[in-house]
N, C-alpha and C positions, 0 to 999 in steps of 0.2 A: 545869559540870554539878553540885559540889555545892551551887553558891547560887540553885539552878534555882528554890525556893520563894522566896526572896529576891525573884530577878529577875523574878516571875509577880506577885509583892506589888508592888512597886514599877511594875511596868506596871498593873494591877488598879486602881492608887491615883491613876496621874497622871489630870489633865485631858484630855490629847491627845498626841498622838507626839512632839512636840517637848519635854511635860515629860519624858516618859519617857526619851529620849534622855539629856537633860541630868540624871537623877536617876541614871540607870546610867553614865553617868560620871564623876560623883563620887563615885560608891558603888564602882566597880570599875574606873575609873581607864580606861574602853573610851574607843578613840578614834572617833569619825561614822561611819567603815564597818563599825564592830565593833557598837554601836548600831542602827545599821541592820541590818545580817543577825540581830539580836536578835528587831528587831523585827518582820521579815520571816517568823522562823523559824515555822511551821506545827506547832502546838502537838499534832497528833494522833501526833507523835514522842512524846509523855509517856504516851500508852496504854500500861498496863503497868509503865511505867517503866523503856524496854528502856534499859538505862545504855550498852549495848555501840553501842548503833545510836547516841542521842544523841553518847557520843563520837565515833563514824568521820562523821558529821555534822558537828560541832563542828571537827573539826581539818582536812577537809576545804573547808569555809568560811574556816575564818581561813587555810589556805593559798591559797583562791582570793583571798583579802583582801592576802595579803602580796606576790603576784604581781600582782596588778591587776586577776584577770580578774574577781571581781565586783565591781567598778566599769562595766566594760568589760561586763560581763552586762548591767547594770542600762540601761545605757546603749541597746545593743544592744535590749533589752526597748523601752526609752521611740521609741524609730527606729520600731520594727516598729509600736507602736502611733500614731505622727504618719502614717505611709506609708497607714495603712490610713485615716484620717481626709481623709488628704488626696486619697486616691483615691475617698470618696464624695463630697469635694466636686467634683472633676473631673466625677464621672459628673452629679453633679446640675444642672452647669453645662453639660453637652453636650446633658441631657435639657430643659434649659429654652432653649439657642439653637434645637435641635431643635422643639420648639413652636413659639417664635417663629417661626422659617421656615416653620411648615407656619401658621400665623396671615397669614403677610406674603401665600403664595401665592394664598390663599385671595380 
């Protein structure tokens, strides 16, 4: 929270997520899932500058990080969105034998 200007410089300045990861860890020594919830973190937390909320944010992340479950979030997240991809292709694929059959009977 206090190199918050720092770590908004340093993402502002890279090319893409993966410089920025690797700049905020050399710079602050974060490990990939520390970098990531970095750069995950939804910046409309700095309105105001509530420090108190950034903290209970801050410490609550790095302990979902230390326990596992945001990995185990992210993951869960990446599921839910393959389920739903693969349930348009299902449907799209019953809706075109469905055609077909109503072609064959015809």
């Amino acid at each position: 929270v206090n190199n918050i200007d720092e770590v908004v410089t340093i993402i502002k300045g890279s090319k893409n997520q993966q410089e920025a990861s690797e700049k905020l860890a050399k710079k602050f020594g974060f490990d990939e899932p520390q970098c990531k919830a970095i750069l995950d973190f939804k910046l409309q937390g700095l309105i105001g500058l509530n420090r108190k909320a950034l903290e209970d944010d801050l410490k609550a992340t790095l302990a979902r990080i230390a326990t596992g479950d945001y990995a185990r979030d992210q993951v869960v997240a990446k599921m839910r969105d393959v389920q739903v991809v693969f349930q348009a292709g299902i449907l799209a694929l019953a809706q075109r034998r469905q055609g077909a059959q109503g072609q064959e009977r015809s």
